[in-house]
C-alpha positions in Angstrom: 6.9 -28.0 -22.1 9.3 -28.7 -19.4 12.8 -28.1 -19.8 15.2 -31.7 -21.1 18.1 -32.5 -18.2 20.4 -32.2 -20.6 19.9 -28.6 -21.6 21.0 -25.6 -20.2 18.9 -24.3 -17.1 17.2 -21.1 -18.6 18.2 -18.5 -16.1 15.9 -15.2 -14.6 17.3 -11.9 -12.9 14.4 -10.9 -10.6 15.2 -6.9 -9.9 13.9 -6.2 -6.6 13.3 -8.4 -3.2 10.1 -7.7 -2.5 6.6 -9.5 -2.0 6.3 -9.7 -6.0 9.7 -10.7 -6.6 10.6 -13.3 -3.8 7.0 -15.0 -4.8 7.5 -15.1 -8.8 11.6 -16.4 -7.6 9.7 -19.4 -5.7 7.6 -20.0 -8.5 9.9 -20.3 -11.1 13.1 -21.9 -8.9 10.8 -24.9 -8.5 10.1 -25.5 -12.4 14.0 -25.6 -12.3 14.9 -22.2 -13.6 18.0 -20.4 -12.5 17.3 -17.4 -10.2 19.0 -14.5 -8.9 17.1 -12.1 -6.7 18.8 -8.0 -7.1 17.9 -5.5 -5.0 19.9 -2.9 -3.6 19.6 -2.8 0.1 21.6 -5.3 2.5 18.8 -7.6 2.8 15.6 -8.9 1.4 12.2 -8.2 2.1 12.4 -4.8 3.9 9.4 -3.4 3.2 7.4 -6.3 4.0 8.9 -6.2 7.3 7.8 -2.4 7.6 4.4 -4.0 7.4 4.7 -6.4 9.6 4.8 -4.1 12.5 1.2 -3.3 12.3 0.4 -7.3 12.6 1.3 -8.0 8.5 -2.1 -7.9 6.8 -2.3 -10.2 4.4 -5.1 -9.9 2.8 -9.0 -9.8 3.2 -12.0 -12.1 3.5 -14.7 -10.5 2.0 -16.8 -11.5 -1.0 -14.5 -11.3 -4.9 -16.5 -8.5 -6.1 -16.6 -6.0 -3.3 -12.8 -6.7 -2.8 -12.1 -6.3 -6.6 -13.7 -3.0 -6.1 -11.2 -1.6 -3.8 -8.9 -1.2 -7.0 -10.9 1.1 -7.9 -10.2 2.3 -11.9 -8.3 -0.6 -12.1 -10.3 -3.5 -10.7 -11.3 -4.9 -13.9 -7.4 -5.2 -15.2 -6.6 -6.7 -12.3 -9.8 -9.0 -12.3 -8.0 -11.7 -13.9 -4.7 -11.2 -12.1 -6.3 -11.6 -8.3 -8.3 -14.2 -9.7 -5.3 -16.0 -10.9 -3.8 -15.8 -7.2 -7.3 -14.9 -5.3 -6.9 -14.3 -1.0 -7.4 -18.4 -0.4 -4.6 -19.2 -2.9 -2.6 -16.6 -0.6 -3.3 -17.9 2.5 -3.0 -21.4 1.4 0.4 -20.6 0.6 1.1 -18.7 3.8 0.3 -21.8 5.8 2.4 -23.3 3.1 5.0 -22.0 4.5 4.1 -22.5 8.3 2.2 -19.6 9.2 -1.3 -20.2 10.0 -3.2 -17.5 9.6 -6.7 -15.8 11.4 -9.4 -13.9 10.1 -10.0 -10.8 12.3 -13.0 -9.2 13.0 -13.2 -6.8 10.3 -12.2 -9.4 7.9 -8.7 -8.5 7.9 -6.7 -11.6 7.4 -3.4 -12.0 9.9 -0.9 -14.7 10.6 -1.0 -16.0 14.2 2.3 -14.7 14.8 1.1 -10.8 13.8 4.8 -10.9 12.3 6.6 -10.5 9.1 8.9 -12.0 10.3 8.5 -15.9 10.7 6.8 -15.5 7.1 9.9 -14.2 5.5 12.3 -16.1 7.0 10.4 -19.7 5.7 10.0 -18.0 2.4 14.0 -17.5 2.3 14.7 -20.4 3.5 12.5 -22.2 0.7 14.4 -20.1 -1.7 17.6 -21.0 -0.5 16.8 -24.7 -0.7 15.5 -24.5 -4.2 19.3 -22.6 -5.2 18.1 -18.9 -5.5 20.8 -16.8 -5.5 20.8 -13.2 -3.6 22.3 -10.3 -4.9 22.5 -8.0 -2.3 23.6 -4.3 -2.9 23.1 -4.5 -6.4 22.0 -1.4 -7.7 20.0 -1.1 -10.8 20.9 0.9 -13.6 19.2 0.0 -16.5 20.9 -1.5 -19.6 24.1 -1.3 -21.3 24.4 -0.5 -25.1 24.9 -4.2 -26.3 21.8 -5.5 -23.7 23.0 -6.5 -20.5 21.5 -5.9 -17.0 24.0 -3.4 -15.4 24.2 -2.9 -11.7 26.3 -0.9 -9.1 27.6 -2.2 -6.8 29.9 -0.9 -3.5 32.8 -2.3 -5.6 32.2 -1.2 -8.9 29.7 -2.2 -11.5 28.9 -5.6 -13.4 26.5 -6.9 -15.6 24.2 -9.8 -16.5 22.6 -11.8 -19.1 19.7 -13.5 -18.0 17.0 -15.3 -20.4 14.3 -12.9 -18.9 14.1 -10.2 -16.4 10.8 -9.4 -13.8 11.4 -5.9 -12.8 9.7 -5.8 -9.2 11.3 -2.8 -8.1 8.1 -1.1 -6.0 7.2 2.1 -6.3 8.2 5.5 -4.4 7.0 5.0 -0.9 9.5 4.5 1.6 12.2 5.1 0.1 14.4 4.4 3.1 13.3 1.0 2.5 14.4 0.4 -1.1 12.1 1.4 -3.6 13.0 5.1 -4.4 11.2 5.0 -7.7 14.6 5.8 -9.8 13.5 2.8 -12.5 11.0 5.6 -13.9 13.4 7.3 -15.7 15.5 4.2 -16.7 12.3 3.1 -18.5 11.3 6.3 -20.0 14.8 6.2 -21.5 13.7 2.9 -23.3 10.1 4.1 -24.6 8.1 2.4 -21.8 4.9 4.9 -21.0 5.2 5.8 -17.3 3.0 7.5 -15.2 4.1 9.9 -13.1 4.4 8.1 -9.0 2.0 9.8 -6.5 1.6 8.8 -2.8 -1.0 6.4 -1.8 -2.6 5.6 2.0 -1.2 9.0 2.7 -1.9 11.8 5.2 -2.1 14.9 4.7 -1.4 18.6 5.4 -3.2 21.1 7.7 -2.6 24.0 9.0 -2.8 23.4 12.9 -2.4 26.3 15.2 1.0 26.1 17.5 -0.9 25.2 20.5 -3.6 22.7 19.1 -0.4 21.0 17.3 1.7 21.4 20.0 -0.8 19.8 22.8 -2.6 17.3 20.0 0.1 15.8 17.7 0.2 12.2 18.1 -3.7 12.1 19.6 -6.4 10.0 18.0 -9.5 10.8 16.9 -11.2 7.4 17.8 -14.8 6.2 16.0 -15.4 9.4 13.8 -16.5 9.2 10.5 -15.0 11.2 7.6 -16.5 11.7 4.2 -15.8 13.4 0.7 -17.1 12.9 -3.0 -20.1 10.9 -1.6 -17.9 8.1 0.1 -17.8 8.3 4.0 -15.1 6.1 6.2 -15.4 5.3 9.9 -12.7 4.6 12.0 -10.0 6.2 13.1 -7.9 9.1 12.4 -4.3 10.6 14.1 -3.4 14.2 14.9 0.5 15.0 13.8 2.7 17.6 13.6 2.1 17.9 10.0 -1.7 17.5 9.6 -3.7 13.9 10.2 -3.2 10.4 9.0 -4.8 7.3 10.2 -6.4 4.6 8.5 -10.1 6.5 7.4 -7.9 8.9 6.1 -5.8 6.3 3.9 -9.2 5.2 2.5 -9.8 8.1 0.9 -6.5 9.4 0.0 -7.1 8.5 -3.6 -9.7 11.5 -4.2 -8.8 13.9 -1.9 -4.4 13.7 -3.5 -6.8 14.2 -6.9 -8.6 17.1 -5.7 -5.8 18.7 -3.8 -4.0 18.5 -7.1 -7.0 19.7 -8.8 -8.3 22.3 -6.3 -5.2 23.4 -4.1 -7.0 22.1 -1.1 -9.9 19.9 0.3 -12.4 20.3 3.0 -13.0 17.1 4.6 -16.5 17.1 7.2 -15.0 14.6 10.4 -18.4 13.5 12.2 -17.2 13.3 15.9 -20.2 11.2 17.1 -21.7 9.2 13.9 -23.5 6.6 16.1 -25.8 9.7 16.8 -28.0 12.1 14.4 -28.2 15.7 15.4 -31.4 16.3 16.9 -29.8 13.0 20.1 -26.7 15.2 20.4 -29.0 18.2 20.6 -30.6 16.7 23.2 -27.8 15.5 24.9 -26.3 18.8 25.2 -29.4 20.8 26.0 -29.6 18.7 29.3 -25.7 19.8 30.8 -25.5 22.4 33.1 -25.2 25.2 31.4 -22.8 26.9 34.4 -21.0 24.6 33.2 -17.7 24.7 30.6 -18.1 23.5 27.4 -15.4 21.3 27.4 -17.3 19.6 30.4 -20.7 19.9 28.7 -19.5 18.0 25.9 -17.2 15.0 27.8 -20.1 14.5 29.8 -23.4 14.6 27.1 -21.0 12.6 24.5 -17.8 11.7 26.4 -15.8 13.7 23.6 -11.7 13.6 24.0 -9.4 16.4 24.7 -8.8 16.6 20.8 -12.2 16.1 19.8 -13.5 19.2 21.6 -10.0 21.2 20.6 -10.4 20.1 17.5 -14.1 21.3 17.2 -12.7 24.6 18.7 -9.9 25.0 16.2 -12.2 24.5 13.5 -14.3 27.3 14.1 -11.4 29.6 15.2 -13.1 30.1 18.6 -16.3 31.0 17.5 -18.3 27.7 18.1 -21.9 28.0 18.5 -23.9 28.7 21.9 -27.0 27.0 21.4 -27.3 22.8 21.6 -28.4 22.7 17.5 -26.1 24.8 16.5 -23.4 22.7 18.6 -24.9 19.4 17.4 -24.6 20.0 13.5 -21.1 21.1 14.2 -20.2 17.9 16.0 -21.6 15.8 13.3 -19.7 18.0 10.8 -15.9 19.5 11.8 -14.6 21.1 9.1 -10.6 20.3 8.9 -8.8 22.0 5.6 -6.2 20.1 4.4 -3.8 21.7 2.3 -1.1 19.2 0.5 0.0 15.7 0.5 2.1 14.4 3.3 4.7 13.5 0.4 5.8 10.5 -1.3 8.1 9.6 1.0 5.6 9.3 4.1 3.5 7.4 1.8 2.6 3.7 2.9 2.0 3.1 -1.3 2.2 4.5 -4.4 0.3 5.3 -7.2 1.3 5.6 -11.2 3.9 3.6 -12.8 4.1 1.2 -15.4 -0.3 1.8 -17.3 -1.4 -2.0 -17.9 -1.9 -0.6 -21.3 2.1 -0.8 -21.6 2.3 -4.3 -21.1 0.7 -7.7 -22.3 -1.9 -10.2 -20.3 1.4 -12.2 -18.7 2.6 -8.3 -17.3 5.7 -8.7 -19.6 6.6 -4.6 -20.9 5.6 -4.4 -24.4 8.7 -2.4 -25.5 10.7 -4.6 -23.9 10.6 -8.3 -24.9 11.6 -10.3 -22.1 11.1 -7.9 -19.1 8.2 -8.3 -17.7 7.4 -6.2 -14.4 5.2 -6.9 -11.2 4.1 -5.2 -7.8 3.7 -1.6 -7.0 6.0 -0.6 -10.2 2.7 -1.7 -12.1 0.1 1.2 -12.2 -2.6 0.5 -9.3 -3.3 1.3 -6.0 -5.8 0.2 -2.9 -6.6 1.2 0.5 -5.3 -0.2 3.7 -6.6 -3.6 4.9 -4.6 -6.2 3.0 -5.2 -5.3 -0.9 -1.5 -4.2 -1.3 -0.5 -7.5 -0.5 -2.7 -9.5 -2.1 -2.0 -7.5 -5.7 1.5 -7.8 -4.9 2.1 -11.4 -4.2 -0.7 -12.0 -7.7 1.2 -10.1 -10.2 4.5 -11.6 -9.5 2.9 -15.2 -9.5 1.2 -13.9 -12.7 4.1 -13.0 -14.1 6.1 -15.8 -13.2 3.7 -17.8 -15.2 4.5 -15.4 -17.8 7.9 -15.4 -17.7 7.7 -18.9 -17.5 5.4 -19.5 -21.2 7.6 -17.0 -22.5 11.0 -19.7 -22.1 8.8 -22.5 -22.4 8.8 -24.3 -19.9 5.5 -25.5 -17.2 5.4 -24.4 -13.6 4.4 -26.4 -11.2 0.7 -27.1 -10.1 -0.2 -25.1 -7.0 
């Protein structure tokens, strides 16, 4: 039922200023609700900014079930969430907002603009017209011993009593940007089960030689196809300092953190040509020059890069093969150790966090009547390519519906 005139306007603290949060503030302002928006940092929306400077991703056009499966473990959890909030619903209320959108050619879904920007700023100025209130540098730190919010701020600490709380605090990536994961022990305090944060859509450690790292870092390894536990990515991958990152890497971050955390280490095969089978490179090869250098053998039979043929080198430690086979299976198989995790903090996600076990079909915390939580502080992770987003923006409308049954009062349609 929707709340009398007369009575008092229930009021929500949303904790964190993020995709989840500033969606689930829109949602319930407009049934009428009293919302202030926390977060710590200066200003809103950071993160989603971050993202916007590789043209803001929104989320993906392909079929429900194959994107459901991105999710991985926890696809069928979030099955009824996305489905709540699915990509059209999302892009709907992008260009809601003013910011047509474009589907690109690998089903990616963009805005026009290829900015965060534009999209923010609309969505805070809709939140400013329906009276959400901002917060800014407001710290959280959990709850006092009578059951207020507390928060510090630059000049001291306060408190709050709202009718319900959405935590939508983020995970441990990016810290720089706001979400430095330090709810995890807050909750823990209070008996909520929380799984330990790992990066997500992370790169990882290898042990480069001085002089391959020192001419390679920052070089891309363009169209190669990298595989491991039966799954194999194509696209692109980036030389660094540190290792290699890049966005067939992010997809299979997931397994190759487990095994590294497993195994100490994985072996990941790159395929430096996978447009071609073994016996065409063979071939290829066996009709250079053989006066010639190998470097020029190969740019010229498969117009390999720098840091392809480097990298084949620094794989075998010098000792690459003479012959055109033995070249060939070597090309479509580089082996590149990788020895740790980037870390957290060059993470573009996270994974672990709050198990969906710990809270109830409306994503409010089972231990915690009223609290209900959303976005990356929820246990579940994706790949690159607009999933983030997408279960972002669907849990906090999810549980802004919740949060919404849960003071009784009806959203609006839409």
């Amino acid at each position: 039922m929707s709340n009398p005139s007369n009575a008092p306007r229930p009021t929500v603290a949303i904790i964190g200023a993020g995709p989840a949060g500033l969606i689930a503030a829109e949602r319930l302002a407009a049934a009428g609700v009293a919302v202030t928006v926390y977060d710590r940092m200066p200003s809103a929306g950071r993160k989603l900014l971050m993202a916007g400077r590789g043209g803001l991703n929104l989320t993906h056009s392909e079929p429900i079930e194959p994107f459901l499966n991105r999710y991985g473990p926890a696809a069928n959890t979030l099955r009824p969430i996305i489905e709540a909030f699915p990509p059209a619903s999302l892009v709907a209320w992008a260009e809601g907002l003013g910011e047509a959108t474009f589907v690109g050619s690998s089903g990616r879904i963009f805005p026009k603009s290829l900015k965060a920007s534009p999209l923010l700023r609309a969505l805070l100025g809709r939140l400013t017209a329906l009276g959400v209130t901002f917060a800014m540098r407001h710290e959280f730190r959990g709850w006092t011993e009578d059951g207020a919010l507390l928060f510090a701020r630059p000049d001291g600490e306060v408190t709050a009593r709202p009718d319900a709380v959405l935590l939508a605090l983020g995970g441990a990536s990016w810290p720089r940007l706001g979400s430095n994961g330090a709810w995890t022990e807050i909750l823990a305090a209070r008996g909520v089960p929380v799984a330990p944060l790992k990066p997500a859509n992370v790169g990882f450690r290898v042990s480069w030689s001085e002089s391959f790292r020192t001419r390679f870092a920052g070089e891309p390894l363009k169209a190669v196809a990298i595989s491991f536990e039966g799954q194999t990515v194509r696209g692109e991958a980036m030389v660094t300092a540190y290792g290699i990152e890049g966005g067939a890497i992010y997809a299979l971050s997931s397994a190759l953190r487990d095994a590294i955390e497993r195994d100490g280490g994985a072996t990941i095969p790159v395929d430096l040509r996978p447009g071609m089978n073994e016996a065409q490179i063979a071939e290829r090869i066996a009709r250079q020059n053989p006066s010639q250098s190998l470097a020029n053998r190969l740019r010229k039979a498969l117009h390999l890069a720098p840091v392809a043929i480097n990298l084949l080198r620094e794989a075998a430690e010098g000792q690459l093969p003479r012959d055109a086979e033995g070249l060939a299976a070597r090309i479509k198989a580089v082996p590149v150790r990788l020895d740790a995790t980037a870390g957290i903090e060059r993470a573009i996600s996270s994974a672990g966090g709050i198990p969906f076990a710990a809270l109830d079909a409306q994503l409010m915390i089972r231990a915690l009547p009223g609290v209900f939580a959303a976005g990356e502080m929820i246990d579940w992770e994706a790949p690159t390519g607009g999933y983030l987003l997408q279960g972002a923006f669907a849990t906090g409308v999810v549980a802004a519906s919740g949060i919404a049954n849960h003071l009784g009062i009806a959203l609006p349609a839409g």
